[in-house]
N, CA, C and O atoms as a MOPAC input file, in Angstrom:
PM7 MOZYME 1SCF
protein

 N     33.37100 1    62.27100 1    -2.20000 1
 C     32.50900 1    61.15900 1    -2.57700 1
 C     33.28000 1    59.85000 1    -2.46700 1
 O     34.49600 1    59.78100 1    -2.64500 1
 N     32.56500 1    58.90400 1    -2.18700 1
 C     33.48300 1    57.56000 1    -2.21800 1
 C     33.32900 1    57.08500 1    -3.60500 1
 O     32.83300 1    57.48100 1    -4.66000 1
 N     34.09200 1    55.86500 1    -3.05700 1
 C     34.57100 1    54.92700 1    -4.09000 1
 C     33.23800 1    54.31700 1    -5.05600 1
 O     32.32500 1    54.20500 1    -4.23700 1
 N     32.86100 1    53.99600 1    -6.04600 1
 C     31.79100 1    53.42600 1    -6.67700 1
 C     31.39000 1    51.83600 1    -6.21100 1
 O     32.41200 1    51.24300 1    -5.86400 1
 N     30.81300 1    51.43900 1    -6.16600 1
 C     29.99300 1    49.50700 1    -5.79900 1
 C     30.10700 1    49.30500 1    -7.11300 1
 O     29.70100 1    49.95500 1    -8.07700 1
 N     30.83900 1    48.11500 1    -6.99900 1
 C     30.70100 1    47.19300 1    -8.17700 1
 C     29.78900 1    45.65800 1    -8.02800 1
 O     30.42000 1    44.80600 1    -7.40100 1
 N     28.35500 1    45.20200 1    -8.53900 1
 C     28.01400 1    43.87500 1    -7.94300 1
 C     28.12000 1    43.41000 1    -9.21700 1
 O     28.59200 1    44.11100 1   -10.11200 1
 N     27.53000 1    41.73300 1    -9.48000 1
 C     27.19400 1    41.02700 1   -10.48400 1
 C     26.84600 1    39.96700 1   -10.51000 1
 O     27.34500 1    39.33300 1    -9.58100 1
 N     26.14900 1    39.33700 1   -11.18000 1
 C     25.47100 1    38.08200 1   -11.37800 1
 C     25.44900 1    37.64600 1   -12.64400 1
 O     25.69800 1    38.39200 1   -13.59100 1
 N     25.13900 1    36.35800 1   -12.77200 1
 C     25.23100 1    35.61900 1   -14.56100 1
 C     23.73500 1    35.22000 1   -14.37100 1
 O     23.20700 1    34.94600 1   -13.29300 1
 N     23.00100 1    35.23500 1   -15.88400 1
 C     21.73900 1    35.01100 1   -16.09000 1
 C     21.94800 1    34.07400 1   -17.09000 1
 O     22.52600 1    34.43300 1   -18.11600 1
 N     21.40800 1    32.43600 1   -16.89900 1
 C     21.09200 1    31.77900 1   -17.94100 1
 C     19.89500 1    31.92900 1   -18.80500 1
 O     18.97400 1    31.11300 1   -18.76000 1
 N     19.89500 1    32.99400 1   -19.61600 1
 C     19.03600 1    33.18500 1   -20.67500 1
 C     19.58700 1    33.80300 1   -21.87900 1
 O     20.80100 1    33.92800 1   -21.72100 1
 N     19.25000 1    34.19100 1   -22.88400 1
 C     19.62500 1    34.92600 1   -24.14400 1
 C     19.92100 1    36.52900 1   -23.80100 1
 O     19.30800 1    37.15500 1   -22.93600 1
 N     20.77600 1    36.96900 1   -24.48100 1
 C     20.60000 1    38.38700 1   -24.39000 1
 C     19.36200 1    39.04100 1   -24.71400 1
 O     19.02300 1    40.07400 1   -24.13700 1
 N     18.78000 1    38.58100 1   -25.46500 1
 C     17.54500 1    39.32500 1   -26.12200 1
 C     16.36300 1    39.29200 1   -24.84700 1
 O     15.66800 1    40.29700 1   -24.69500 1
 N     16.19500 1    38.25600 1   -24.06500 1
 C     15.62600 1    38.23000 1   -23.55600 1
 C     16.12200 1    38.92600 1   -21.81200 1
 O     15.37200 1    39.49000 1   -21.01500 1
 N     17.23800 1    38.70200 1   -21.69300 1
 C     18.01400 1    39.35300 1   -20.43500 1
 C     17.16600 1    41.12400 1   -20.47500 1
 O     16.32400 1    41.54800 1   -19.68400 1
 N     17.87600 1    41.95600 1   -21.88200 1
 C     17.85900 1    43.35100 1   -22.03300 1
 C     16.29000 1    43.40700 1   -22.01900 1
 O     15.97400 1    44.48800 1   -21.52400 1
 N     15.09600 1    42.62200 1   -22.38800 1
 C     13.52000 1    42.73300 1   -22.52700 1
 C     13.10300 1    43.09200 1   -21.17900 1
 O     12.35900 1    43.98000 1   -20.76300 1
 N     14.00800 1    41.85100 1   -20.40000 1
 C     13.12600 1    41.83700 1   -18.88700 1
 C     13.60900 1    43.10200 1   -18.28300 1
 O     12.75800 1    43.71800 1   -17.64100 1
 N     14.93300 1    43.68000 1   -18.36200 1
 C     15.24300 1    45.15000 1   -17.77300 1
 C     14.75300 1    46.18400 1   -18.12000 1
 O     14.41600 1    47.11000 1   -17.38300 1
 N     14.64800 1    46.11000 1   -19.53500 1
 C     14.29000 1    47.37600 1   -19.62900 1
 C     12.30100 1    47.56300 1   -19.82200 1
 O     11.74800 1    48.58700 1   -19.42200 1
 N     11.71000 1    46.69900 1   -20.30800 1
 C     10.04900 1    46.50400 1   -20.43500 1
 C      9.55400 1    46.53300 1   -19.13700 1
 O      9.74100 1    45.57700 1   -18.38400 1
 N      8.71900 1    47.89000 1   -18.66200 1
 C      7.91100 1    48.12600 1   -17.42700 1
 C      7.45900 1    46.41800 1   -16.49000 1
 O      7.64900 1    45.91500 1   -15.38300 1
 N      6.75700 1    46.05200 1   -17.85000 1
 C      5.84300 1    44.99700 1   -17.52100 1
 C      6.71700 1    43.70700 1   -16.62200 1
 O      6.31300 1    42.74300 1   -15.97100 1
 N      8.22500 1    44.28000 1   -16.98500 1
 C      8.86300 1    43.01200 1   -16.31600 1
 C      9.54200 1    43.68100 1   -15.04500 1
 O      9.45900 1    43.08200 1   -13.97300 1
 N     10.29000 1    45.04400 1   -15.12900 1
 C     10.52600 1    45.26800 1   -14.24700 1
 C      9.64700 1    45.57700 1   -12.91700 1
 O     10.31600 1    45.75400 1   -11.89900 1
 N      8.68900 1    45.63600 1   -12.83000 1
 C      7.85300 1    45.60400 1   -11.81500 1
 C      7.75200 1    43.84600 1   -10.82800 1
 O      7.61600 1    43.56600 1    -9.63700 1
 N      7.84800 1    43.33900 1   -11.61100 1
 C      7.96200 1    41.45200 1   -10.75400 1
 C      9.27700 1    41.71800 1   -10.28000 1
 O      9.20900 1    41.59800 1    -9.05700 1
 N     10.84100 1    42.12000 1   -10.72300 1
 C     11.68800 1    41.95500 1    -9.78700 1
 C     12.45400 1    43.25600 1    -9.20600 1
 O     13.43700 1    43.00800 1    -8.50800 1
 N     12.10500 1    44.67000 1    -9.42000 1
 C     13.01300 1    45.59300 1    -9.06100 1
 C     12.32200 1    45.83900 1    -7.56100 1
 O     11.50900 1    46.76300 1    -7.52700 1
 N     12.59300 1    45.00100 1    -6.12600 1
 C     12.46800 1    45.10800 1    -4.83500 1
 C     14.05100 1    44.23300 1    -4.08600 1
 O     14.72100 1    43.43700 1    -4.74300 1
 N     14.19200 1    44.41000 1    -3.43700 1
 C     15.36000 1    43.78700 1    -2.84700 1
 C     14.53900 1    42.92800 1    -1.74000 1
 O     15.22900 1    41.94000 1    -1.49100 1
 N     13.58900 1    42.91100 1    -1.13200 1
 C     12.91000 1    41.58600 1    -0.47700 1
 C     11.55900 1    41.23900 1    -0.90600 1
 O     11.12200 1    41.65900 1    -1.97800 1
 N     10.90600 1    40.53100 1    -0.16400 1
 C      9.64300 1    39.99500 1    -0.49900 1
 C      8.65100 1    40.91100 1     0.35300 1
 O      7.45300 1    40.85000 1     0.07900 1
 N      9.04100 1    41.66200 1     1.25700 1
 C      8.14300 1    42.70300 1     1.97100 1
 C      8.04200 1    44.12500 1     1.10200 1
 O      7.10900 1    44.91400 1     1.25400 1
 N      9.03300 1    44.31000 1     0.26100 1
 C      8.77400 1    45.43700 1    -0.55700 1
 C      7.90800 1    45.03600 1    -2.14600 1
 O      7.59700 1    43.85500 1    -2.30200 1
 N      7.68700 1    45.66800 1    -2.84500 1
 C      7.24000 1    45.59500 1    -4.11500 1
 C      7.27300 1    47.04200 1    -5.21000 1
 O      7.40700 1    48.19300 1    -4.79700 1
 N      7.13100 1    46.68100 1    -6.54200 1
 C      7.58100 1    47.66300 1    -7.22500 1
 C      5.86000 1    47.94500 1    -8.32100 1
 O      5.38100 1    47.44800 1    -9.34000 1
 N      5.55700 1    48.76400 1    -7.56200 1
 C      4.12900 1    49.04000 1    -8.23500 1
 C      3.58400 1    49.18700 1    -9.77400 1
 O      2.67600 1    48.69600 1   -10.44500 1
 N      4.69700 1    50.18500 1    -9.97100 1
 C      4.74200 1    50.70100 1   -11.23300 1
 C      6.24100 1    51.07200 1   -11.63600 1
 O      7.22200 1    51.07200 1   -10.89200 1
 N      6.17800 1    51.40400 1   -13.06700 1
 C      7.52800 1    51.66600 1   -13.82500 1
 C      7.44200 1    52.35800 1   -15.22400 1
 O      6.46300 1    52.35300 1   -15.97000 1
 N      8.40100 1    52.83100 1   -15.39300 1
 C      8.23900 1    53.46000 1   -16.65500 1
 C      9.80900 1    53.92500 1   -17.02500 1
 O     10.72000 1    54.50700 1   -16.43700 1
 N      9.67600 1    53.56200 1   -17.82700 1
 C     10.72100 1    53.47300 1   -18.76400 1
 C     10.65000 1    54.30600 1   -20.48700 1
 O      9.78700 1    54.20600 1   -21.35900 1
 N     12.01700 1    55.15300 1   -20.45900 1
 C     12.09900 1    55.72400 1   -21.75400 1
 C     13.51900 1    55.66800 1   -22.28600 1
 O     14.32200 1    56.59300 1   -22.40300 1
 N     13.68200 1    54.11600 1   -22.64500 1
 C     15.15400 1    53.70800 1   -23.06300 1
 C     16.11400 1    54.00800 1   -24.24000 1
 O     16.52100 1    53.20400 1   -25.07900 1
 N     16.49300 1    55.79200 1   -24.09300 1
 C     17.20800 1    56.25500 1   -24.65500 1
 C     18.29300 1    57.51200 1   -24.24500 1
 O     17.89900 1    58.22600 1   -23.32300 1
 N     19.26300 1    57.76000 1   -24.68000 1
 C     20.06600 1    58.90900 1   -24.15900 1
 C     19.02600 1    60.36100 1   -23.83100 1
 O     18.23200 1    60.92200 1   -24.58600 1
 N     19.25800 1    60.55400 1   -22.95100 1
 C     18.24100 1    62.07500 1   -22.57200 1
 C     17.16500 1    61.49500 1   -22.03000 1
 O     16.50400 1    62.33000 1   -21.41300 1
 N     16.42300 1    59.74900 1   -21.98000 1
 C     15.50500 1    59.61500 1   -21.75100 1
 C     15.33000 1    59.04300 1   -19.99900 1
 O     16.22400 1    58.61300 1   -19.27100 1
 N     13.86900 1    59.22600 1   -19.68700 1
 C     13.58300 1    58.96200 1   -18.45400 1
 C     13.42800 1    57.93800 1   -17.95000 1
 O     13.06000 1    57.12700 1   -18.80000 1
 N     13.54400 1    57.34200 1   -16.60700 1
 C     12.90000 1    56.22400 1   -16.09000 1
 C     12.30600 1    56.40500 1   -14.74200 1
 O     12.92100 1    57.14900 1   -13.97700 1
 N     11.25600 1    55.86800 1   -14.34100 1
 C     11.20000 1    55.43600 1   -12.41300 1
 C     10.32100 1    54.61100 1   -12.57800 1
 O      9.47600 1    54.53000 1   -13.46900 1
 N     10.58700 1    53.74200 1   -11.37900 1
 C     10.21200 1    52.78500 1   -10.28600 1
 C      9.84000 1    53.17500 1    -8.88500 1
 O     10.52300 1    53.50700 1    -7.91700 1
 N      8.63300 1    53.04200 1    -9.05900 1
 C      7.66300 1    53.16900 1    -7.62800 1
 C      8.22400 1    51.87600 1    -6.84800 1
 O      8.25900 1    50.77000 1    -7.38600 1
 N      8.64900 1    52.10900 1    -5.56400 1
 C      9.61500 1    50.64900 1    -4.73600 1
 C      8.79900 1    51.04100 1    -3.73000 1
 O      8.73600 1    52.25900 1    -3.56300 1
 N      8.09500 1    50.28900 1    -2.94600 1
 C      6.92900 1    50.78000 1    -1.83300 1
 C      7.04900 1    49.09200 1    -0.78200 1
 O      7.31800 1    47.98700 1    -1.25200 1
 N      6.81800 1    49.34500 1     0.35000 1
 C      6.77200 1    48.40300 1     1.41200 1
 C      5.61600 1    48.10800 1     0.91200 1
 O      4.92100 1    48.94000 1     0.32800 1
 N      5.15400 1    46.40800 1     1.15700 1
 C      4.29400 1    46.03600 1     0.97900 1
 C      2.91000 1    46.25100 1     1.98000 1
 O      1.75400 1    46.18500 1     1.56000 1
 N      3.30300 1    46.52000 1     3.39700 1
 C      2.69200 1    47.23700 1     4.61400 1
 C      2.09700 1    48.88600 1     4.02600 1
 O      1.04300 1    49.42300 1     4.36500 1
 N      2.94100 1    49.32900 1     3.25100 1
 C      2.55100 1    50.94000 1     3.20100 1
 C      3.59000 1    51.60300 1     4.07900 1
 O      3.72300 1    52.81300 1     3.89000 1
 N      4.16700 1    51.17900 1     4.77900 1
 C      4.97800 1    52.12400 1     5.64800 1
 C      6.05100 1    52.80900 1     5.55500 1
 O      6.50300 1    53.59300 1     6.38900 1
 N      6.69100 1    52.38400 1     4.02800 1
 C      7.40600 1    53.15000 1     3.49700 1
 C      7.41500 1    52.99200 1     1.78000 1
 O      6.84300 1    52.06500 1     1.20600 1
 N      8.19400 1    54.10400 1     1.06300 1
 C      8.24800 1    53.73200 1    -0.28500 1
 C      9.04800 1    55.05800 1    -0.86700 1
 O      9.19400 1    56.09100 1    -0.21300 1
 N      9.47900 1    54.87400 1    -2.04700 1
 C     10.12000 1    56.18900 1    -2.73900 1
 C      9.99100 1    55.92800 1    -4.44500 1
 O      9.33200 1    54.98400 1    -4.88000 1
 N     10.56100 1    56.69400 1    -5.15600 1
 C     10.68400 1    56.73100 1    -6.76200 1
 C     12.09100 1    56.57400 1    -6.95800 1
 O     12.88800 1    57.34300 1    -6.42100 1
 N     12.37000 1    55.83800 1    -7.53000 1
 C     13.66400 1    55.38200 1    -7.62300 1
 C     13.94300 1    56.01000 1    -9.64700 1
 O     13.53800 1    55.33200 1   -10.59100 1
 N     14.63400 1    57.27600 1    -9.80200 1
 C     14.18800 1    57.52900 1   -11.10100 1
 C     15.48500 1    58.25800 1   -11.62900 1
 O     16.41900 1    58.01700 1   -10.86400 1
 N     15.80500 1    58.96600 1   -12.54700 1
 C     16.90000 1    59.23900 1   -13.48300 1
 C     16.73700 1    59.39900 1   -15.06000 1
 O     15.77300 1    59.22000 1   -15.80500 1
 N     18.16800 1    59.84300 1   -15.30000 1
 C     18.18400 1    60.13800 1   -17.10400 1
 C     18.96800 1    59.10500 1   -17.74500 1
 O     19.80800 1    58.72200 1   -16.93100 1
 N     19.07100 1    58.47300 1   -18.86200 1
 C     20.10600 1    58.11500 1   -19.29000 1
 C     20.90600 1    58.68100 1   -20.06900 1
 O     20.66500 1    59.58000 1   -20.87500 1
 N     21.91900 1    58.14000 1   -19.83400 1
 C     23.25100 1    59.12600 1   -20.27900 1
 C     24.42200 1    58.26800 1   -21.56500 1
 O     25.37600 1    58.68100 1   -22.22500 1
 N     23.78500 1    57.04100 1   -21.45700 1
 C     24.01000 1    56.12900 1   -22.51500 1
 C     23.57700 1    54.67700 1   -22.61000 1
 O     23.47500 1    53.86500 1   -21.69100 1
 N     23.31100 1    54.49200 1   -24.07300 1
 C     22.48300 1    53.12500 1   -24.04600 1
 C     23.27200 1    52.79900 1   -25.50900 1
 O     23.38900 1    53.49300 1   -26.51900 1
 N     23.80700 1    51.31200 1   -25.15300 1
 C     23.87600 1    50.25200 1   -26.21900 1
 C     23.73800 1    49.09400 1   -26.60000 1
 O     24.79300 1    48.46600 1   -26.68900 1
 N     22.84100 1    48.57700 1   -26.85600 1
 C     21.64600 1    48.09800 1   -27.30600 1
 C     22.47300 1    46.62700 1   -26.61500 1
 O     23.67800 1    46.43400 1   -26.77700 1
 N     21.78800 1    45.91500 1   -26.03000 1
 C     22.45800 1    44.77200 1   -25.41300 1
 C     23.80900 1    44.56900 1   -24.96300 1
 O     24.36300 1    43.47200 1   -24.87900 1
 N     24.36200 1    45.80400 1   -24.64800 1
 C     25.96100 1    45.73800 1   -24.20700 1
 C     25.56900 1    46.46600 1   -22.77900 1
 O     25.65100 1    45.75300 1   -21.78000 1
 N     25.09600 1    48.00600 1   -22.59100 1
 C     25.37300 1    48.77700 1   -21.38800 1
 C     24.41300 1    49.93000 1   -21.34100 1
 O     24.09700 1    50.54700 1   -22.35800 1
 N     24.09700 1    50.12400 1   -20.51500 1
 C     23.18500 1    51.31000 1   -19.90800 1
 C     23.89600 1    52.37900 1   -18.89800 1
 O     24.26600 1    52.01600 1   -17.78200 1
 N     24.03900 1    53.52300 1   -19.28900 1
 C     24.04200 1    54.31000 1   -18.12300 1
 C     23.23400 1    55.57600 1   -17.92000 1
 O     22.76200 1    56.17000 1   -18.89000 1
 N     23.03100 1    56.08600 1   -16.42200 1
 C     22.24700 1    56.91300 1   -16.45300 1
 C     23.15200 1    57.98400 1   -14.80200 1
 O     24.19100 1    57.84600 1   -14.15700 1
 N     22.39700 1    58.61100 1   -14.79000 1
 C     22.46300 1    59.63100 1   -13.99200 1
 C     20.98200 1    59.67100 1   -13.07600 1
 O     19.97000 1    60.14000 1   -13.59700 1
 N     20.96400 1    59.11200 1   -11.61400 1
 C     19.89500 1    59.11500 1   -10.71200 1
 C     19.83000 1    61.33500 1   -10.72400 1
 O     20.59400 1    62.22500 1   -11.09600 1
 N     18.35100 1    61.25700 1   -10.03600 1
 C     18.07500 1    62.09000 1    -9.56800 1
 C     18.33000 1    63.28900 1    -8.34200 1
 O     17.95200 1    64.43800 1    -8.11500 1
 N     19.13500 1    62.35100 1    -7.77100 1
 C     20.35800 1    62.84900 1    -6.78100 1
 C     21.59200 1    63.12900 1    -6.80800 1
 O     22.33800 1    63.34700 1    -5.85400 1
 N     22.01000 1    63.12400 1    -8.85500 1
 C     23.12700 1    63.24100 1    -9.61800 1
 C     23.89000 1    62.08200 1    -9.00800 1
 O     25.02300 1    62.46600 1    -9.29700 1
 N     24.04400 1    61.11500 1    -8.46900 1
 C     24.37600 1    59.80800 1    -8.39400 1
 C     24.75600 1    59.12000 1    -9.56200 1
 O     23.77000 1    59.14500 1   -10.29900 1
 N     26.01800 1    58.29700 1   -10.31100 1
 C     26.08300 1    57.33200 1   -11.78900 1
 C     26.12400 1    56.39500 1   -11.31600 1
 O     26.74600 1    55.93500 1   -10.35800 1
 N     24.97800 1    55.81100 1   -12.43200 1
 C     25.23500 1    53.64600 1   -12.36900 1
 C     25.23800 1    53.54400 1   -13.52700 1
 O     24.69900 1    54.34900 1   -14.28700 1
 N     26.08900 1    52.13200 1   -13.99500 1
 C     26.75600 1    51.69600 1   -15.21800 1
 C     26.54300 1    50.29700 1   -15.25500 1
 O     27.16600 1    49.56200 1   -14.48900 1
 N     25.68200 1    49.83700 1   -16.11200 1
 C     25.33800 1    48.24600 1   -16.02000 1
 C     25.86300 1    48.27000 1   -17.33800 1
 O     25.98100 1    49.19800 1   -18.13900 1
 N     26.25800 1    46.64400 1   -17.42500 1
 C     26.82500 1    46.26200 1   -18.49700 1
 C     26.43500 1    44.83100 1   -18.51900 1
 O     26.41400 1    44.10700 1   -17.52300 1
 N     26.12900 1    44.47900 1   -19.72600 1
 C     25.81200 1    43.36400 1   -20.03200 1
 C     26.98700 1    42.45300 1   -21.38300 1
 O     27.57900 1    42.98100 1   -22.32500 1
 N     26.96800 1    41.00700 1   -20.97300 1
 C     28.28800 1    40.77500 1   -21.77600 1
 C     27.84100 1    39.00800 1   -21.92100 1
 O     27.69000 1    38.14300 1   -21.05900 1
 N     27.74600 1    38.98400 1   -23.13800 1
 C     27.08200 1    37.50100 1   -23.42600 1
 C     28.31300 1    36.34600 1   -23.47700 1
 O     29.26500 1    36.28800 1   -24.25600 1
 N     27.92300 1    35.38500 1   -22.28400 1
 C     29.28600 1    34.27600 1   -22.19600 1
 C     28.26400 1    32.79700 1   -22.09200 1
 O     27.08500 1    32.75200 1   -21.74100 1
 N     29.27000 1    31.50500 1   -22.57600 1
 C     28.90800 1    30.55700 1   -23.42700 1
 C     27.34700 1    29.85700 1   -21.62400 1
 O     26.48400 1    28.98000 1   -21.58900 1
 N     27.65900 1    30.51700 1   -20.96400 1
 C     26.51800 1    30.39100 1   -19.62500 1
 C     25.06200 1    31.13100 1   -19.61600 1
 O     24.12900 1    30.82200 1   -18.87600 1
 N     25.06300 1    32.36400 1   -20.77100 1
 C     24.13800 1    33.31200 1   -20.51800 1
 C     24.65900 1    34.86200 1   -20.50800 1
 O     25.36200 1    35.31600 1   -21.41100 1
 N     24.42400 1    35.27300 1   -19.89200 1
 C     24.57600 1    36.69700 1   -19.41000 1
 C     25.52500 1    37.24800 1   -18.59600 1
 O     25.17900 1    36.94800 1   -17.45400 1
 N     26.29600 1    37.73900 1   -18.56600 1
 C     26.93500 1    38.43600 1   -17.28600 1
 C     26.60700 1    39.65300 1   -16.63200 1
 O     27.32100 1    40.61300 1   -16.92000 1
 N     25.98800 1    39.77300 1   -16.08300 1
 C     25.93100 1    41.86500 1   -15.82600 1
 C     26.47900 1    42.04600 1   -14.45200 1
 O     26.52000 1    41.37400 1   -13.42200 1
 N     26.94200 1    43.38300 1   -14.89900 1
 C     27.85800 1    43.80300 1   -13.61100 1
 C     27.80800 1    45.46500 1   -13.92700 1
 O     28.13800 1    46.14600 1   -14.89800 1
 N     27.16000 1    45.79600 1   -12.45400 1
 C     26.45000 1    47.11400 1   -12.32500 1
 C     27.54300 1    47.99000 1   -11.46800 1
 O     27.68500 1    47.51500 1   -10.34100 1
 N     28.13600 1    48.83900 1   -11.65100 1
 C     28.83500 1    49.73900 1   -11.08400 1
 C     27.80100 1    51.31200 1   -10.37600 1
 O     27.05600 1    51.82900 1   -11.20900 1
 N     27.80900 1    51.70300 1    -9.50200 1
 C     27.04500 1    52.66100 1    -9.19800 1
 C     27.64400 1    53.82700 1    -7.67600 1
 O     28.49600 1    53.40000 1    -6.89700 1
 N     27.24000 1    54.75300 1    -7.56500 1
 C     28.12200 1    55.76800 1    -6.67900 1
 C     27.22100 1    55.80700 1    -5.69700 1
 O     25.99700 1    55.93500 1    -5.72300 1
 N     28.45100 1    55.60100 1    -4.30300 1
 C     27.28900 1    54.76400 1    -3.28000 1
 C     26.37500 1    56.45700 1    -2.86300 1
 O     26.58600 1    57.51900 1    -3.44900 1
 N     25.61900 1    56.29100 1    -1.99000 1
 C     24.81900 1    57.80300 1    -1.26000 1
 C     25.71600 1    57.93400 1     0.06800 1
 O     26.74200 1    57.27400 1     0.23300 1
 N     25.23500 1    58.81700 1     0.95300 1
 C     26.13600 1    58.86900 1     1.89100 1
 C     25.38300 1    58.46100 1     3.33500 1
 O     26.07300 1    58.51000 1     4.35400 1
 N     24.26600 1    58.14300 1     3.41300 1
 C     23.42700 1    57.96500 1     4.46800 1
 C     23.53500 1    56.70600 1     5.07300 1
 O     23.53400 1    56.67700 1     6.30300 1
 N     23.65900 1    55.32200 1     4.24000 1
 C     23.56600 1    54.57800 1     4.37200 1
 C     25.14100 1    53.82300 1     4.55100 1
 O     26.04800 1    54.61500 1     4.29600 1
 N     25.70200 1    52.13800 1     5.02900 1
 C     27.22300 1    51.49400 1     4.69000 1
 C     27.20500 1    51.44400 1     3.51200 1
 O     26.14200 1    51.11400 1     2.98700 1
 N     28.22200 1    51.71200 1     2.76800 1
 C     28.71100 1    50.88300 1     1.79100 1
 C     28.03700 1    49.40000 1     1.60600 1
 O     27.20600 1    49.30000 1     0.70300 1
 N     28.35600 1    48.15000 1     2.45600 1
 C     28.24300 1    47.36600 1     2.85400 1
 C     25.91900 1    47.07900 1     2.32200 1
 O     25.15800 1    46.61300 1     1.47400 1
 N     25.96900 1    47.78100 1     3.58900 1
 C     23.76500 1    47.65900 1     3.33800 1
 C     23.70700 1    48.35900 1     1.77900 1
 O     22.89600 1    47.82900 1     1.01900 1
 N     24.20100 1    49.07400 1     1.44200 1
 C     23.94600 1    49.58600 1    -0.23400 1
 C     24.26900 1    48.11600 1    -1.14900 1
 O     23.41500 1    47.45100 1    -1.73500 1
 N     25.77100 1    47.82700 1    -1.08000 1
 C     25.94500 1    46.44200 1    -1.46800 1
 C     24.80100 1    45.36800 1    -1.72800 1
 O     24.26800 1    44.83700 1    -2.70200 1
 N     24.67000 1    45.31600 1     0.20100 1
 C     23.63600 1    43.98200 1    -0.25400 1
 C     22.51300 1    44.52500 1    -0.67800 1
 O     21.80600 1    43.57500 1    -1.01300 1
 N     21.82000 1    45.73000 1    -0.89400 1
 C     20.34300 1    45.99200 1    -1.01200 1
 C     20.36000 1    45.79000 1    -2.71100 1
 O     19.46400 1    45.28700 1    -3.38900 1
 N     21.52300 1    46.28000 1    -3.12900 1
 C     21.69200 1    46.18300 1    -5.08000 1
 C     21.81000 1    45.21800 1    -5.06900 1
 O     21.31100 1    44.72900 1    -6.08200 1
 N     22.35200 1    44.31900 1    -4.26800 1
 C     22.75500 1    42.49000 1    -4.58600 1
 C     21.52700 1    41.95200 1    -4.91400 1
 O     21.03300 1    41.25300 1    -5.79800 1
 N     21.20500 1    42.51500 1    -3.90700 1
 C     19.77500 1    41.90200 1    -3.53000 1
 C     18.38600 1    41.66300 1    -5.07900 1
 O     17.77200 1    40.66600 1    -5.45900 1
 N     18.39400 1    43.21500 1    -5.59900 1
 C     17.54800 1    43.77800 1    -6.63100 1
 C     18.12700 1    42.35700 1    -7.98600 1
 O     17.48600 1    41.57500 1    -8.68800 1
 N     19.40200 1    42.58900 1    -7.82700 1
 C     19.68600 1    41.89400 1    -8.95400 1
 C     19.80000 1    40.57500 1    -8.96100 1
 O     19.92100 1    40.11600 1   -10.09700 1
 N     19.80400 1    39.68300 1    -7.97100 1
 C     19.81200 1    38.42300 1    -7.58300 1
 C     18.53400 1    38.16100 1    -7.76200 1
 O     18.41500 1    37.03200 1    -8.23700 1
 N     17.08800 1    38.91500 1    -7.52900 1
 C     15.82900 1    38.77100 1    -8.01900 1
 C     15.59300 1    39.02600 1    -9.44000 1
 O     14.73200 1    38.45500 1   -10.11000 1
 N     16.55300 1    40.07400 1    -9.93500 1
 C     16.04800 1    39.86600 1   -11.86900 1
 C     16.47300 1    38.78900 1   -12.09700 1
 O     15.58900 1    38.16200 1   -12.68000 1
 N     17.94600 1    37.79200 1   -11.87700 1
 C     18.13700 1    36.41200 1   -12.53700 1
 C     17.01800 1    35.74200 1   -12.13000 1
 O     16.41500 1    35.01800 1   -12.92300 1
 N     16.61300 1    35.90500 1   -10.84900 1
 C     15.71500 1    34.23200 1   -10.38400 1
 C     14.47800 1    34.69900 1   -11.46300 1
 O     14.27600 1    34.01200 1   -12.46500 1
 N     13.76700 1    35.76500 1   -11.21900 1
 C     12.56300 1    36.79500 1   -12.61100 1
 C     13.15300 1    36.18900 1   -13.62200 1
 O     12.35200 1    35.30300 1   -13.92000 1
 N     13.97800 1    36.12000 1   -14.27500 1
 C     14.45000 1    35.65000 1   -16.29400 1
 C     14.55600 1    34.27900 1   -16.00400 1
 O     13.91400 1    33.72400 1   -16.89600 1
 N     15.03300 1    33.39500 1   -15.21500 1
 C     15.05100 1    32.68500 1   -15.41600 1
 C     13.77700 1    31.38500 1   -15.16700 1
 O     13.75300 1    30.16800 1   -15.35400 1
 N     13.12600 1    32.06500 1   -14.82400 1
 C     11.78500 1    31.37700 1   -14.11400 1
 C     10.97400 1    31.74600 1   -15.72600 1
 O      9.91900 1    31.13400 1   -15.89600 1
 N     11.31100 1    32.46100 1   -16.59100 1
 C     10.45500 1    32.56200 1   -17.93100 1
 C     11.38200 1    32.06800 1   -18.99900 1
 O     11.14300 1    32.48100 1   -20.13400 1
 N     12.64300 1    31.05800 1   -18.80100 1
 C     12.98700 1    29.89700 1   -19.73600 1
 C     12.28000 1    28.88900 1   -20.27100 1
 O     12.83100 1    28.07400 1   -21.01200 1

C-alpha cells in the first residue's frame, strides 16, 4: 500500500459552525463534489464510533456516479473524525481552532487505480468547496 495524502485548508468561521456544515446531511450535500459538473444528491450521516455514513456523488449529466460511504472509527467532538471507507481504506480529518478560523487537514490512504497526484487534487478539490460552502453562510 502506499504512502497516505495529506491535504488542508483554513476556514474562516467558528468551530461550531465548521463541525455543523460537515457533519449535517443538509450541508453536506451543497459541497461534497470536487467540480461543478458533479453533485452530491443525498447524504446521511450517523456521527458516532461504529456509526455509518454515505454520499451519493453523481455527474450532473447522469453518466456517472458512486456512494462514497464507511464506518467511523473515531469521533471527537470538534477536534477529529476518523473512519474506515468501504474498501477498508483510513481517512483522518482533524480539525484545530487558530486565531483565523479553522484549520483541517485530512490524511487518507490513497486507492490504487488512480495518481496519487488526481486523488490529491480531487480531495483538494472536495475541500476547497466546503470552505467556499461555510464561508458563504458567515
Amino acid at each position: 500500500m502506499r504512502d497516505p495524502i495529506t491535504i488542508q485548508t483554513s476556514v474562516m468561521s467558528s468551530i461550531s459552525k465548521v463541525w455543523e456544515c460537515w457533519n449535517e446531511p443538509k450541508h453536506i450535500t451543497n459541497w461534497a463534489f470536487a467540480s461543478d459538473t458533479w453533485e452530491a444528491p443525498s447524504a446521511e450521516n450517523d456521527l458516532r464510533v461504529g456509526g455509518r455514513f454515505r454520499t451519493a456523488m453523481a455527474a450532473k449529466d447522469k453518466s456517472a456516479g458512486f456512494d462514497f460511504e464507511g464506518t467511523y472509527t473515531a469521533v471527537e467532538e470538534h477536534k477529529l473524525i476518523e473512519y474506515d471507507m468501504d474498501d477498508g481504506r483510513h481517512v483522518k480529518a482533524v480539525f484545530e481552532e487558530t486565531p483565523d478560523g479553522v484549520k483541517i487537514t485530512q490524511t487518507f490512504d490513497p486507492e490504487d487505480e488512480n495518481s496519487e497526484e488526481l486523488q490529491r487534487s480531487g480531495w483538494q478539490a472536495i475541500l476547497d468547496n466546503f470552505k467556499r460552502y461555510v464561508e458563504t453562510l458567515n
